[in-house]
Residue, then its C-alpha position, 0 to 999 in steps of 0.5 A: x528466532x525460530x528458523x521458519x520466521x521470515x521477515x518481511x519488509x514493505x515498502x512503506x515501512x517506516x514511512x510516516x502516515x503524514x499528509x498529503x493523505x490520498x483518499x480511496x477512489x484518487x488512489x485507485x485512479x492512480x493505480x490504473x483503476x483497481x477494483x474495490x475487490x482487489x484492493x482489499x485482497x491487496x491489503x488482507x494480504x499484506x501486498x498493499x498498506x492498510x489505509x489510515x481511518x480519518x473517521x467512522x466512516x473514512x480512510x485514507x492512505x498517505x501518499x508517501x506510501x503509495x508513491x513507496x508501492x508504485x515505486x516497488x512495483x516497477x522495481x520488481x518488475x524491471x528485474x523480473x520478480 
């Protein structure tokens, strides 16, 4: 293994992507109503999971991985990180 590579686990690593399945504006309402543009960041940067296309024009995240999210947030924030 290369010395620079570092591993990163998220939170919803290992997770299923099985229902309940959340779609896009009921999550940001659970995220304190995260702008369109930040959440996409979130996901390019790999802060926040990619969402689950349900179709051409449809995703989704499963709540699992949000609760997962959420869940890491207050953590890190209770320790200061």
């Amino acid at each position: 293994m290369n010395n620079r590579t570092k591993i990163v686990t998220k939170p919803w690593d290992g997770i299923p992507a099985r229902p309940p399945m959340v779609r896009k504006k009921p999550m940001q309402k659970q995220l304190g109503g995260v702008p369109d543009s930040t959440l996409h960041d979130w996901i390019r940067n790999g802060v926040f999971p990619m969402p689950v296309n349900l179709g051409p024009r449809m995703v989704a995240w499963p709540q699992a991985w949000i609760d997962a999210w959420l869940q890491d947030r207050a953590t890190r924030q209770e320790k200061g990180l």
